[in-house]
C-alpha positions as CSV (number, residue, x, y, z in Angstrom):
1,X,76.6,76.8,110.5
2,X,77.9,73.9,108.4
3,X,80.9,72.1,107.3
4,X,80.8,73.2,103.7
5,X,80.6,76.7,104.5
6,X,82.7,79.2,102.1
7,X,85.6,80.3,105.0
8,X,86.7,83.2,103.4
9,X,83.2,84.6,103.1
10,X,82.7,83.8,107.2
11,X,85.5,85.9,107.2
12,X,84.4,88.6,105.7
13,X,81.4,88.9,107.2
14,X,83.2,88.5,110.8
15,X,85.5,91.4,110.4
16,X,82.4,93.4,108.9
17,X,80.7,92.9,112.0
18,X,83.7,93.6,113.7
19,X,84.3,97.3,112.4
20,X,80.4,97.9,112.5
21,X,81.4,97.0,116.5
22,X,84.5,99.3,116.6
23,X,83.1,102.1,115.0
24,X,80.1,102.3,116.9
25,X,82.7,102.3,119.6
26,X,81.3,98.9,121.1
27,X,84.3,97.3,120.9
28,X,88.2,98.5,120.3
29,X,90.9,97.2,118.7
30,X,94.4,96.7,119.8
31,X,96.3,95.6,116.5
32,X,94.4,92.4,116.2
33,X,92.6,91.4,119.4
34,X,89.3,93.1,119.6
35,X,87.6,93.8,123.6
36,X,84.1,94.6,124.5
37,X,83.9,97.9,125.9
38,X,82.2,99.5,129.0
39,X,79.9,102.2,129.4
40,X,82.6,104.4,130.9
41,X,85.4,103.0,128.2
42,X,82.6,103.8,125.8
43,X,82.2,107.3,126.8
44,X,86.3,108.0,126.9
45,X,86.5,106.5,123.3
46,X,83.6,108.3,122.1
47,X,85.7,111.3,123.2
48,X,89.0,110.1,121.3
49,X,87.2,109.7,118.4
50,X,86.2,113.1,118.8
51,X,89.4,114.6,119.4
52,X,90.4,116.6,116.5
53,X,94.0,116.3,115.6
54,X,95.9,118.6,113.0
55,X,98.4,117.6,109.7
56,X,101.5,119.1,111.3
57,X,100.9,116.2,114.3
58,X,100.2,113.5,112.2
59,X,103.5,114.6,109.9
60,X,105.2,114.8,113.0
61,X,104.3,111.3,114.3
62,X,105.5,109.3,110.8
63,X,108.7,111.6,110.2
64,X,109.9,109.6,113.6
65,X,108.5,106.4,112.6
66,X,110.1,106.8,109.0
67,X,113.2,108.5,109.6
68,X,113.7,107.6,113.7
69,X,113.0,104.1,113.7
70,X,113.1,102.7,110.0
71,X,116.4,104.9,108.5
72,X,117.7,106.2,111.5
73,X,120.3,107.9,109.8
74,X,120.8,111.0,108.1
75,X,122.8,110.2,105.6
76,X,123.8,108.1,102.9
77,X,127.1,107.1,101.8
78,X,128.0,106.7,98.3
79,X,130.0,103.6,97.9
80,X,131.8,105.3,95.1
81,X,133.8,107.3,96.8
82,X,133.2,106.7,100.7
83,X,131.9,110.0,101.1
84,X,128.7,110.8,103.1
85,X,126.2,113.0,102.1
86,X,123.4,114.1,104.1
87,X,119.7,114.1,102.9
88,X,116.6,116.2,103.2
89,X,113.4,114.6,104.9
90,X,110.4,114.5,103.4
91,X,107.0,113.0,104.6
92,X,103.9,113.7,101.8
93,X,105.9,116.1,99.7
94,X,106.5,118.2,102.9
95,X,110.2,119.3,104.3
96,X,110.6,118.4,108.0
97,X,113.9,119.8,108.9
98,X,117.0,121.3,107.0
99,X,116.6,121.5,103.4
100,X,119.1,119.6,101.8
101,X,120.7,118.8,97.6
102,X,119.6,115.4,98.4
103,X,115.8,114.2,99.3
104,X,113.8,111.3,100.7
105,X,110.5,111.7,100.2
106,X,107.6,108.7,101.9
107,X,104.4,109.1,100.6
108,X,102.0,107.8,102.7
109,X,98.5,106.5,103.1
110,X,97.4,110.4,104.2
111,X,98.6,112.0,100.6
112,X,96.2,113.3,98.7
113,X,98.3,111.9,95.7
114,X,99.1,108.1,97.3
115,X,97.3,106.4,94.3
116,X,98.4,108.8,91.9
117,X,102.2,107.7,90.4
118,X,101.9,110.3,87.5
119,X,101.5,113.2,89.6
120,X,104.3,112.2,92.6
121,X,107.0,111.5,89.1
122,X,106.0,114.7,87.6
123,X,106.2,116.3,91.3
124,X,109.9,114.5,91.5
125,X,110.8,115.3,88.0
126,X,114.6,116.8,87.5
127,X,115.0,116.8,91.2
128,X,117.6,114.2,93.4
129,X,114.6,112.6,95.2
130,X,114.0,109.6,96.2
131,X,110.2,109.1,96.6
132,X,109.0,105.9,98.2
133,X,105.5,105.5,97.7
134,X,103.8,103.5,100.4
135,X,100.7,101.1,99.2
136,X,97.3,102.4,100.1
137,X,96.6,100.6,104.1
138,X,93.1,101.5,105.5
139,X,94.3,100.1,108.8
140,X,97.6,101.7,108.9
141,X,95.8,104.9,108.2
142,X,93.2,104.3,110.8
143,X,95.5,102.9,113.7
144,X,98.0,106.2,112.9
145,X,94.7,108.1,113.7
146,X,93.4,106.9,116.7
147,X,97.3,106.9,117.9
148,X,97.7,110.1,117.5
149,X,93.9,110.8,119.0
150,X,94.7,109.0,121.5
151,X,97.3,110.4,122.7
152,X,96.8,113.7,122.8
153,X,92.9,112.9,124.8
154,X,95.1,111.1,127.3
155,X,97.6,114.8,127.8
156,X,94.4,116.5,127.8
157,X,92.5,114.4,130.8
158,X,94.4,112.7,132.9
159,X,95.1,114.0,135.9
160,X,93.6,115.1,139.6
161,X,90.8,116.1,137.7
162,X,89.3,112.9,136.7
163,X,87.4,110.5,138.3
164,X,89.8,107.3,139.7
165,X,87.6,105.2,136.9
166,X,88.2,107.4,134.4
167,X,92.3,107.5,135.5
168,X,92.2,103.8,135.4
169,X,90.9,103.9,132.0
170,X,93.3,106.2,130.4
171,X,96.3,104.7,132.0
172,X,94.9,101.4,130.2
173,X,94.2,103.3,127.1
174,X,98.3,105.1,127.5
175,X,99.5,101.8,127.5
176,X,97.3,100.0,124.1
177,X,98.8,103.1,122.7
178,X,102.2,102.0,122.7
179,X,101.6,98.9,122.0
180,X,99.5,100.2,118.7
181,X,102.7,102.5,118.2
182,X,105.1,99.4,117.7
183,X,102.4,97.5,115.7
184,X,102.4,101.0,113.6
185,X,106.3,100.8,113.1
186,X,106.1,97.5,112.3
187,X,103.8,97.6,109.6
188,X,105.6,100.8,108.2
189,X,108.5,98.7,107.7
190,X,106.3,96.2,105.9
191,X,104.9,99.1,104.2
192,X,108.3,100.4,103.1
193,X,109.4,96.9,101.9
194,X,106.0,96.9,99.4
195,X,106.8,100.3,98.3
């Protein structure tokens, strides 16, 4: 409104705005371009956000991003003596796969004990873990959430069922999603480099 105006509070009030917009499901957000919706994109993200999805998916969902795309290995070679030993996975203090002597554990934004150091070292205590505590990351949290909602709206609907509209709107919705999904991998390998 005028030239001396403080930019970073315009900012700040923009992107409140903007997540008023989103979660009112007005608007949706595909990393970091935001689109008005219609009614019938309204209705269909009303119904993601609806769509109940459990833990063990969610687990499930960061133990590829952590371990398939950001490791992608399992195991680690000590230097020492060439040898290669093969680690247990952990995502939030919980084993996916074949227990193993040695451990990598990521704590992520959905632990209950993400802010909490003194209870993930006395968790780790005495044990060969390495724990790599991600930083808190509302958005991170939120887009790993509507991915995953997402998703499984999309397996659920589409189909000869629905209405061609409402096909044209998940196939458009299936495709943000893997865009969201790289945008998620790359900021858990930002994540993992501030941990």
């Amino acid at each position: 409104s005028h030239f001396d105006e403080d930019i970073r509070a315009l900012e700040n009030r923009i992107q409140g705005a903007l997540s008023l917009l989103e979660r009112q499901t007005y608007v949706q957000r595909n990393d970091n371009v935001y689109e008005y919706l219609t009614e019938e994109e309204h209705d269909v993200e009303v119904e993601i956000i609806n769509t109940i999805v459990d833990k063990e998916e969610i687990l499930k969902f960061l133990e590829d991003v952590f371990f398939a795309e950001i490791i992608r290995d399992n195991k680690i070679r000590y230097e020492g003596n060439l040898q290669d030993y093969p680690f247990a996975k952990m995502i939030d203090e919980k084993l996916r796969g074949k227990d193993r002597e040695l451990i990598i554990d990521f704590i992520t934004p959905f632990s209950d004990f993400n802010n909490n150091l003194t209870v993930l070292k006395s968790h780790a205590m005495g044990k060969p873990v390495l724990t790599v505590v991600l930083p808190p990351d509302p958005k991170f949290h939120q887009d790993v959430l509507i991915n995953k909602k997402t998703e499984k709206y999309i397996k659920q609907n589409h189909g000869s069922q629905a209405s061609e509209t409402k096909n044209l709107i998940l196939n458009n919705k299936s495709y943000s999603n893997q865009e969201r999904k790289k945008a998620i991998s790359n900021r858990a390998q930002q994540l993992v480099g501030q941990s």
